[in-house]
C-alpha positions in Angstrom: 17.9 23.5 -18.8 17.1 24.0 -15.0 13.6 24.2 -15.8 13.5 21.1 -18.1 14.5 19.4 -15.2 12.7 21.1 -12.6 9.3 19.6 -14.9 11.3 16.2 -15.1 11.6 16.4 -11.0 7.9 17.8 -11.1 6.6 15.2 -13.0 8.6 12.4 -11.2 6.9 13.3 -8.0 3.5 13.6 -9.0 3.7 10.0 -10.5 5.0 9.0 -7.2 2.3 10.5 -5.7 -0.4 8.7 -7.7 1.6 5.3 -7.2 1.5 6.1 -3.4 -2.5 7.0 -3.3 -3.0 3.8 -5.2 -1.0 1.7 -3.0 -2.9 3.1 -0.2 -6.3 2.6 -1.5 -5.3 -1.3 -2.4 -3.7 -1.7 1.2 -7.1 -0.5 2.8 -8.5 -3.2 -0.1 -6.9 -5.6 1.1 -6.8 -5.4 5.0 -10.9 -4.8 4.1 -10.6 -8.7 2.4 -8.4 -10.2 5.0 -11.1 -8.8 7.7 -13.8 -10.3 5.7 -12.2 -13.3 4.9 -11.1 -13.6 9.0 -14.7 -12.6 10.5 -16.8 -14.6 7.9 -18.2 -18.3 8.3 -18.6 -19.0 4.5 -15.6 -18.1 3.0 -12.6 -19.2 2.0 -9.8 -18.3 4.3 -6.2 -16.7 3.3 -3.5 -19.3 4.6 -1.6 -17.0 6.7 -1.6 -17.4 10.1 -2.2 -14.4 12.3 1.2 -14.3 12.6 2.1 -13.7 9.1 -0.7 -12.0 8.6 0.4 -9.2 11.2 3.9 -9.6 9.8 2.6 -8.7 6.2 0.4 -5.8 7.2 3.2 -4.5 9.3 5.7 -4.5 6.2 3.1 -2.7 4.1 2.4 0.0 6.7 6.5 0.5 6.6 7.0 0.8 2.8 3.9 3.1 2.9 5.3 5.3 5.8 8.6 5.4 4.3 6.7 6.6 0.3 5.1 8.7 2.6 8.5 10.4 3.8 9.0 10.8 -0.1 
């Protein structure tokens, strides 16, 4: 029984892994969009203000530090 759950736990943690990799690879995404979109003439721009742009990217970096933790 321990080692049924031992490959439950195992497994649970390797999905959280993937799920933290592919959050990370969309947050570089998008902070590679919102640079774009902020440092380019001719396109369309996000409406956030800086502030809530810096307020967004702030919250992301937490959740990822904290699935980091994990």
């Amino acid at each position: 029984m321990e080692a049924h759950n031992f490959n439950i736990l195992e497994s649970k943690i390797k999905q959280a892994i993937d799920e933290i990799n592919k959050l990370k690879r969309e947050n570089v995404e998008l902070r590679s969009r919102i640079n774009e979109t902020s440092t380019s003439e001719n396109s369309v721009t996000i409406d956030f203000d800086s502030k809530n742009k810096s307020e967004l990217l702030q919250k992301v970096d937490e959740m990822l530090q904290v699935l980091d933790k994990i």
